[in-house]
ZAKOL-971319 format. One record per residue (C-alpha): x, y, z; residue in three letters; residue number from 1. Coordinates in Angstrom, 1 decimal. Example, Ala and Ser with C-alpha at 12.3 -4.5 7.8 and 13.67 -1.06 7.14 Angstrom:
BEGIN
        X        Y        Z   residu   num
     12.3     -4.5      7.8      ALA     1
     13.7     -1.1      7.1      SER     2
END
This chain:
BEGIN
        X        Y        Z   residu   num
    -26.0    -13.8    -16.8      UNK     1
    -29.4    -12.7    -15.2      UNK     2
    -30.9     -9.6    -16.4      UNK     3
    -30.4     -7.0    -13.4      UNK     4
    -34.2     -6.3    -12.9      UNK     5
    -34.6    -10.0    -11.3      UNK     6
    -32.0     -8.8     -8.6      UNK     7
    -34.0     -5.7     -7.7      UNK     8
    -37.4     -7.7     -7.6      UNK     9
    -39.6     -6.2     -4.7      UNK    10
    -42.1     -9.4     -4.9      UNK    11
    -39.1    -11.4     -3.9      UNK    12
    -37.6     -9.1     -1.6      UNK    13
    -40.8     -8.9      0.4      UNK    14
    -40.6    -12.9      0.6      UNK    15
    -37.0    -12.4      1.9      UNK    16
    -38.4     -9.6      4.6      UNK    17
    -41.3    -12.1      5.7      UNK    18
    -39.1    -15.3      5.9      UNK    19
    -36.3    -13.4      8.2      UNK    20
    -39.1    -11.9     10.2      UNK    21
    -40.5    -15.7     10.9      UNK    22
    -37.2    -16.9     12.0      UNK    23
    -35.1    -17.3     15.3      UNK    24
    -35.4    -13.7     17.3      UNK    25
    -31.7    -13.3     18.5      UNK    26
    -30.0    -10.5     18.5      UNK    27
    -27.6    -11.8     15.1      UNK    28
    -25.1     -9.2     14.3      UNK    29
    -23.5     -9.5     10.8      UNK    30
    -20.6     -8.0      9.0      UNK    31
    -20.7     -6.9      5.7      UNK    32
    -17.9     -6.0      3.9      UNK    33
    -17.6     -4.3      0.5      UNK    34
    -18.5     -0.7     -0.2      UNK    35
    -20.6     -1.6     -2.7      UNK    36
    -22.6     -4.1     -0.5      UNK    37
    -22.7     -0.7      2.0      UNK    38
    -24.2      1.2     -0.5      UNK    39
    -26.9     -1.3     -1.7      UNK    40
    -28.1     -1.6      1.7      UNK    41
    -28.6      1.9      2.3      UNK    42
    -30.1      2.7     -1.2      UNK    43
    -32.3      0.1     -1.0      UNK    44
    -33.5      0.9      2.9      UNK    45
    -32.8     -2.4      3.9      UNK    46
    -31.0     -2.0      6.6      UNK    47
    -34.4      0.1      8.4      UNK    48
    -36.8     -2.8      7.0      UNK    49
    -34.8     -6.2      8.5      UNK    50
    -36.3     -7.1     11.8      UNK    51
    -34.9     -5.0     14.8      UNK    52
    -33.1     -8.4     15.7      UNK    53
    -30.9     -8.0     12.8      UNK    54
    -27.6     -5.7     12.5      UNK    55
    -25.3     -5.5      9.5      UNK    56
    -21.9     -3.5     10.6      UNK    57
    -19.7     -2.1      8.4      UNK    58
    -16.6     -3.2      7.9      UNK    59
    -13.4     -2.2      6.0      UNK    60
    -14.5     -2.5      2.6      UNK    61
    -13.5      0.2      1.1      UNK    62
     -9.5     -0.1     -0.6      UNK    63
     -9.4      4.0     -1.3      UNK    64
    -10.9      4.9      2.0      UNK    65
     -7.7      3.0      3.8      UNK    66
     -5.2      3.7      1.4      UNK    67
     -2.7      5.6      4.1      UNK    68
     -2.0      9.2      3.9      UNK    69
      2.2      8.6      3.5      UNK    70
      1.1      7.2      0.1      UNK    71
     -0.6      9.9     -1.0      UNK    72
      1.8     12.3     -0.1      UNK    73
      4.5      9.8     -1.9      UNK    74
      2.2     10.5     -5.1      UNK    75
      1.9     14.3     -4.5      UNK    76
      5.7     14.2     -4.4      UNK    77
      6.1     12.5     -7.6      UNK    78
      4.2     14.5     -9.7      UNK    79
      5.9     17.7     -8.6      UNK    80
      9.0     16.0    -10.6      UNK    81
      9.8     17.1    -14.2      UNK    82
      9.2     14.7    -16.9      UNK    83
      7.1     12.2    -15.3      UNK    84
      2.9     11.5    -15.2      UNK    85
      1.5      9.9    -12.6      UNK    86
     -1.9      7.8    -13.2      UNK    87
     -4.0      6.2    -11.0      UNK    88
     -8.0      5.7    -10.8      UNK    89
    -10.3      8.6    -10.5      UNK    90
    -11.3      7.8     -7.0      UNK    91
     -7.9      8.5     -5.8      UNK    92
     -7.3     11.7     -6.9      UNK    93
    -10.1     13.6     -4.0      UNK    94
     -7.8     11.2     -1.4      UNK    95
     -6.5     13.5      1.2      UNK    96
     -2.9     13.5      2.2      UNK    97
     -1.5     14.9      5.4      UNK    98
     -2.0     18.1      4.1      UNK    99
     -3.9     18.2      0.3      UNK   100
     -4.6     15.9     -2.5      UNK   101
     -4.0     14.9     -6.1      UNK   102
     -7.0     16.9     -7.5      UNK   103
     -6.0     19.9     -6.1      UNK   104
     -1.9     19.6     -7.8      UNK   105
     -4.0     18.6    -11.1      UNK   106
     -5.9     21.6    -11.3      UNK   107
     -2.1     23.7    -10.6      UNK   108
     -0.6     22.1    -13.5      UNK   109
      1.0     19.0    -12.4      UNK   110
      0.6     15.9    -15.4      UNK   111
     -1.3     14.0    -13.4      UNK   112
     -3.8     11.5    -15.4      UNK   113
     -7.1      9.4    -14.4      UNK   114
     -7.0      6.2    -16.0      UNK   115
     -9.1      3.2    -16.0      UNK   116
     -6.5      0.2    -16.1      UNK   117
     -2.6     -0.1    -15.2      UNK   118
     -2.7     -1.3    -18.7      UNK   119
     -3.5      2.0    -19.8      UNK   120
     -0.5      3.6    -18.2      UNK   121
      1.8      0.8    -19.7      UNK   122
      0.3      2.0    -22.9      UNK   123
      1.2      5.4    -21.9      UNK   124
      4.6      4.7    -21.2      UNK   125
      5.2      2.4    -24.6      UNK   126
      4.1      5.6    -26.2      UNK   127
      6.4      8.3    -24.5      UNK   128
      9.7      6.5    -23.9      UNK   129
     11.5      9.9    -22.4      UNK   130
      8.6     10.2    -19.9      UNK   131
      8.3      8.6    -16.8      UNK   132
      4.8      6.8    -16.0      UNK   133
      4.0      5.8    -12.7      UNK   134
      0.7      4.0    -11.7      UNK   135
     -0.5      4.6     -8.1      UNK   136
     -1.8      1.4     -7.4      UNK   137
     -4.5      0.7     -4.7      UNK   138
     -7.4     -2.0     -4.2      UNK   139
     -8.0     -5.3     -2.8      UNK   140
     -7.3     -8.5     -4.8      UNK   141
    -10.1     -8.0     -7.4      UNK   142
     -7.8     -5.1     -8.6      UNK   143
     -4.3     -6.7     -8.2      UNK   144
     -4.1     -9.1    -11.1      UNK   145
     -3.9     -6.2    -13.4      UNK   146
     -1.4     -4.2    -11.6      UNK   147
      0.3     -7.5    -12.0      UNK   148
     -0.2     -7.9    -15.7      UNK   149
      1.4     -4.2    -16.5      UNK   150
      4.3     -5.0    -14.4      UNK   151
      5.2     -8.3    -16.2      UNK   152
      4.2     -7.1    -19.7      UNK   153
      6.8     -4.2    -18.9      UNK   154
      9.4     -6.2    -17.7      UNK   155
      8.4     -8.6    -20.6      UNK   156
      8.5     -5.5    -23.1      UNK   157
     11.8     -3.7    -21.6      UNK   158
      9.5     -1.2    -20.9      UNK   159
     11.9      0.5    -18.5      UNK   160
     10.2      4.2    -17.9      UNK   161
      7.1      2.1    -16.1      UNK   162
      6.9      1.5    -12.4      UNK   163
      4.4      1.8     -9.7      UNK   164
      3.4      2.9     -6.6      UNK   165
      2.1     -0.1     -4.6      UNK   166
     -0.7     -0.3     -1.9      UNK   167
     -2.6     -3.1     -2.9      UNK   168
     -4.1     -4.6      0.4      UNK   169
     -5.4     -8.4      1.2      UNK   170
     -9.1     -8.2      2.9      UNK   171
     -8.8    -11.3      4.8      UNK   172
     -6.1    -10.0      7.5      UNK   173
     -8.7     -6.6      8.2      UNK   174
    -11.5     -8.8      8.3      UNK   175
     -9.7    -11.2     11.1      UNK   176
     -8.8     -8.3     13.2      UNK   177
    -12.8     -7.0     12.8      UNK   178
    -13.3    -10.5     14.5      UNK   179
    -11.0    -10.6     16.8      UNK   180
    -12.2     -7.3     18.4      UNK   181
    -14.8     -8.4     21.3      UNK   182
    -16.3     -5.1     20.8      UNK   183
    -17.8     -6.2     17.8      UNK   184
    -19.2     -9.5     18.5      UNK   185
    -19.8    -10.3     14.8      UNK   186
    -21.9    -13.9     14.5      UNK   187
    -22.5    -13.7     10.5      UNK   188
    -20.2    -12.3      7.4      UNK   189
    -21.3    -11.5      4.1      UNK   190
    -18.3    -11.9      1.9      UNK   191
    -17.4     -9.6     -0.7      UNK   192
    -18.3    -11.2     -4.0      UNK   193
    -15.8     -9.8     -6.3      UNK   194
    -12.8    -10.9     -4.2      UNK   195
    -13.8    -14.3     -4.1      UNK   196
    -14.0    -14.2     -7.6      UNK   197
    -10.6    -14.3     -7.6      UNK   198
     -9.5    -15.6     -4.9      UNK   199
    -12.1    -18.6     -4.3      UNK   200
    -13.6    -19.6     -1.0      UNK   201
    -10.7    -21.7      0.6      UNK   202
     -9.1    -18.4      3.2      UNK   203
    -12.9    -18.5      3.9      UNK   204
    -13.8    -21.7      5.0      UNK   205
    -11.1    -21.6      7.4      UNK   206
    -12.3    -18.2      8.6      UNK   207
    -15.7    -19.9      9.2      UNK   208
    -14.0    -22.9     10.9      UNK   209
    -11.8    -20.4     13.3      UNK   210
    -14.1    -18.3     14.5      UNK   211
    -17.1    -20.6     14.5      UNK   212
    -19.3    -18.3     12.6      UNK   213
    -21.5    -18.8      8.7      UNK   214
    -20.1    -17.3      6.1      UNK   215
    -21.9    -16.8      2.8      UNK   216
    -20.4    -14.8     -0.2      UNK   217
    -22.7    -12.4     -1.8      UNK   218
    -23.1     -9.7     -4.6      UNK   219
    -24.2     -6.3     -4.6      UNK   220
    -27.8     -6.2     -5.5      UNK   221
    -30.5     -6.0     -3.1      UNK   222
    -31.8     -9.8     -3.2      UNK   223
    -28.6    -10.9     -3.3      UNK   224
    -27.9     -9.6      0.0      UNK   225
    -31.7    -10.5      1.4      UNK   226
    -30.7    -14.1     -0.2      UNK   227
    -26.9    -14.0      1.7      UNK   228
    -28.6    -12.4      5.3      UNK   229
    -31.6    -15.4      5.2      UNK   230
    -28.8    -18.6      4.2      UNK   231
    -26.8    -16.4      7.2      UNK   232
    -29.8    -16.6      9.5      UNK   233
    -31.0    -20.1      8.6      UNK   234
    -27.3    -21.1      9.5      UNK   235
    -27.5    -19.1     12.8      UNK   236
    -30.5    -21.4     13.8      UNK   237
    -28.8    -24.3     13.2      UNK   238
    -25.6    -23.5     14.5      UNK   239
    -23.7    -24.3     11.5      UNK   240
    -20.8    -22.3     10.1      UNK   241
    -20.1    -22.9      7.1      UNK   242
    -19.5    -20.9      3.8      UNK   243
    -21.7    -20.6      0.9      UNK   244
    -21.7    -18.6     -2.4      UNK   245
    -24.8    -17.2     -3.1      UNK   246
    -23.1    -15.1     -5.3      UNK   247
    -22.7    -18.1     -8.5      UNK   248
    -23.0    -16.7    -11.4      UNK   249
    -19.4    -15.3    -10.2      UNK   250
    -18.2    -17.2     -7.9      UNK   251
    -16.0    -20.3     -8.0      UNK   252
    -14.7    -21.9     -5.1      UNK   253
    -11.0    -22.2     -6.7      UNK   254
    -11.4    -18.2     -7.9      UNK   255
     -9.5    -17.6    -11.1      UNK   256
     -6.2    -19.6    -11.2      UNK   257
     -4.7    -17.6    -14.2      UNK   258
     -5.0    -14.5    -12.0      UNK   259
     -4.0    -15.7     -8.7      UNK   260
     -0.7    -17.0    -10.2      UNK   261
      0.0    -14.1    -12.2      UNK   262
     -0.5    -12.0     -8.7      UNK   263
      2.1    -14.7     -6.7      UNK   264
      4.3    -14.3     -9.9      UNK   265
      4.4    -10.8     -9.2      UNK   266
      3.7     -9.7     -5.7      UNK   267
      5.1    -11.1     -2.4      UNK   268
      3.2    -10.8      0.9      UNK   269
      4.4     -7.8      3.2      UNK   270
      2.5     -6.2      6.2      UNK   271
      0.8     -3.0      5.2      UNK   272
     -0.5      0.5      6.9      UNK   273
     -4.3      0.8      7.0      UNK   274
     -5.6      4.3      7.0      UNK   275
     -7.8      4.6     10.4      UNK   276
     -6.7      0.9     11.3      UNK   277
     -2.8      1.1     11.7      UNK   278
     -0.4     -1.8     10.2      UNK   279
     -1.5     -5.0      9.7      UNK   280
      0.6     -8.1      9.4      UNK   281
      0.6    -10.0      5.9      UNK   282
     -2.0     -7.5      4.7      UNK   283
     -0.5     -6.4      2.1      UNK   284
      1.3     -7.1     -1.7      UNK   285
      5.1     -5.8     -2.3      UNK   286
      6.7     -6.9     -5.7      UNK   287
      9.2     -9.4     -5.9      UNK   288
     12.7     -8.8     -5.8      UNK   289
     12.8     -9.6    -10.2      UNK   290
     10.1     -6.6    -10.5      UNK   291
     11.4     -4.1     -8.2      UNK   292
     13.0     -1.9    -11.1      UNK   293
      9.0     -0.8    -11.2      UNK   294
      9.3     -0.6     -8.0      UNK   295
      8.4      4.0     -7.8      UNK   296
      9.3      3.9     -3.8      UNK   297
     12.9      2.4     -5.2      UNK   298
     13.1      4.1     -8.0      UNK   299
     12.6      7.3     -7.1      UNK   300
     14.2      6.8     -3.9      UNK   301
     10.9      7.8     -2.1      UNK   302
     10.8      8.2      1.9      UNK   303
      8.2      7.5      4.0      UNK   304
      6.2      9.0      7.1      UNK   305
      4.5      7.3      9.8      UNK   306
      1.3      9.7      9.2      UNK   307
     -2.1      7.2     11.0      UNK   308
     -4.7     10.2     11.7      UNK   309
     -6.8     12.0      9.8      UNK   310
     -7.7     14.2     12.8      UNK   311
    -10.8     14.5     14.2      UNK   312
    -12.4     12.1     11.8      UNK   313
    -13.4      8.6     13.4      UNK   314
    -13.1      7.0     10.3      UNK   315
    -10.7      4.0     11.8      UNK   316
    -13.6      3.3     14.0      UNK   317
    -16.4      3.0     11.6      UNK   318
    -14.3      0.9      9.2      UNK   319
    -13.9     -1.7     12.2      UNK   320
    -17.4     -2.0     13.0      UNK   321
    -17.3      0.1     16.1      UNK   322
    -18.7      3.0     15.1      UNK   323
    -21.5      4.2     12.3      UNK   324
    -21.4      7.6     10.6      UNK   325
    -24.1      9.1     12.5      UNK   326
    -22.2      9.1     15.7      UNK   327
    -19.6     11.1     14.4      UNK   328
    -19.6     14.7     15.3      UNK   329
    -18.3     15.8     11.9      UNK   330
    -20.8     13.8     10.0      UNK   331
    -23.2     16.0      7.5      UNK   332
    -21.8     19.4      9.4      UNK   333
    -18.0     19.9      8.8      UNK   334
    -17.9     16.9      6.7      UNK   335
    -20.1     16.5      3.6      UNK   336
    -18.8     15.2     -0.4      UNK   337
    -17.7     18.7     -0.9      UNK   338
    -15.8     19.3      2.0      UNK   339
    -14.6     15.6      3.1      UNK   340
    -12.6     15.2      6.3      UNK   341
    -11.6     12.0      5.6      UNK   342
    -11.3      9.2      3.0      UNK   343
    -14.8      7.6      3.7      UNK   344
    -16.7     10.4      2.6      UNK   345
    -14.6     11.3     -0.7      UNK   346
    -14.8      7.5     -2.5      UNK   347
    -17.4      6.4     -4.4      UNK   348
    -17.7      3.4     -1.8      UNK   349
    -17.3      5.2      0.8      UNK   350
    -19.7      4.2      4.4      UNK   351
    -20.1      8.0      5.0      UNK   352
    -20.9      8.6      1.2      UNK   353
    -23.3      6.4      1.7      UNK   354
    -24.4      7.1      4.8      UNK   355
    -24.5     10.9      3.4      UNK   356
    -26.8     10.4      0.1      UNK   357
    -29.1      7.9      1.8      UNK   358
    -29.2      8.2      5.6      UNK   359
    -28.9     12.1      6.7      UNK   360
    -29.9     13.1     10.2      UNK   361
    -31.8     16.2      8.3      UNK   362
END
């Protein structure tokens, strides 16, 4: 492993800005996909320092910010029950609801705990037998393989008072219906390195092959990205479309085996409600019929809503590439970190985070 420093290297960076500024002058629009990625590029200003040619949209990168509202409320209702703690990741907890969020039953009393791993819940519930533990569960397919290790250690383990609350989502079906949408006329993706870690590159290569565009999977620093937009570029003039991984050091093009089988030991494929985006087919993970005593939604015989808007806030838009943060009314005047309107500004990865700590109007 690289020290970081070599990633942040401005000599090199200004060799990346001068190489795309000599090349081909179309008008290349390319996706980028992670929140992390997001943030790097607006951190680092490179988004205002590519040549005007060049756009990078946003895409739905983001798990928390599209992690529906029913779920949330599905949570809320569970930890108003006696005898029971429900954990999940930090980010989750300032995740609005149809009407409030986790935080705000926390701070009233409710025994609801931030935790860093499911594993850490299964702990939890190996320690307090009479008490019910339930792990909301949310993230793409970097997250997943734990979520799927607590569930079959606790089937493994009898560890019956252990279940979760699934809405773990699969990137590759938003992404396709990003692509689809002539609105964005995407010609260039940078993948999101820490899926592919697990996942590998094959879904990729046939994404490249299907809709005739380069693909090259990146990391989140800022010459990785200046490497992944220049091999994008260079592929642009060539008409090639093709994946690379520029992101190595992580990246295999089989991903992690041990994971992915643990995940298809666990989870079964199921379509899945996107915050702002609606439901997607095969999008997301369900467990198996063998696991569904931690199933919390059978468990606890939980109901769902059909809740898709967060009200005024365009945050479906900007999450499919139609839309930035800036042309949002709300943006920076009724909706800021402290007083979020919608899921995108209240994680950590969040496009109008970003777009709020690094690209104000004021």
């Amino acid at each position: 492993m690289k020290y970081i420093d070599e990633y942040r290297d401005r000599t090199q960076a200004v060799a990346y800005f001068s190489a795309l500024r000599k090349m081909k002058h179309e008008p290349w629009r390319l996706l980028e996909v992670c929140g992390g990625q997001t943030h790097t590029l607006l951190k680092y200003n490179i988004l205002d320092t590519l040549p005007h040619n060049i756009t990078l949209v946003h895409g739905p990168g983001c798990p928390v910010c599209v992690t529906p509202l029913d779920l949330i409320d599905k949570a809320i209702t569970l930890s108003c029950q006696e005898n029971l703690v429900l954990c999940t990741f930090a980010d989750l907890l300032r995740i609005p609801g149809s009407e409030s969020d986790l935080q705000h039953f926390k701070a009233d009393g409710r025994n609801i705990q931030a935790v860093l791993s499911p594993l850490d819940a299964l702990h939890m519930a190996r320690c307090h037998p009479d008490c019910e533990i339930v792990f909301l569960a949310a993230g793409y397919e970097t997250t997943a393989p734990a979520t799927a290790m607590a569930v079959h250690l606790a089937r493994e383990q009898g560890i019956a008072n252990f279940s979760i609350l699934a809405s773990h989502t699969l990137i590759l079906p938003a992404l396709e219906s990003v692509l689809k949408n002539p609105e964005t006329k995407i010609d260039g993706l940078l993948a999101p390195g820490h899926v592919c870690t697990v996942t590998g590159i094959r879904d990729y290569e046939i994404l490249a092959s299907t809709y005739n565009i380069p693909v090259v999977i990146t990391g989140f620093e800022p010459i990785d990205l200046l490497q992944g937009i220049v091999r994008i570029v260079r592929q642009l003039e060539k008409q090639l479309a093709t994946v690379e991984i520029q992101y190595s050091r992580a990246v295999r093009p089989d991903g992690n085996l041990l994971a992915r089988q643990l995940v298809d030991e666990v989870f079964e494929i199921t379509d899945r409600e996107w915050r702002g985006i609606g439901t997607l087919e095969k999008s997301g993970l369900t467990l198996r019929a063998e696991f569904r005593d931690h199933d919390a939604d059978i468990k606890f015989k939980l109901k769902s809503t059909t809740i898709t808007s967060d009200g005024p806030c365009i945050m479906g838009a900007i999450l499919q590439g139609l839309k930035k943060p800036l042309e949002c009314p709300l943006f920076e005047v009724n909706c800021t970190p402290d007083t979020p309107q919608g899921a995108a500004m209240v994680s950590a990865e969040g496009v109008c985070a970003a777009y709020y700590h690094y690209k104000r109007r004021s």
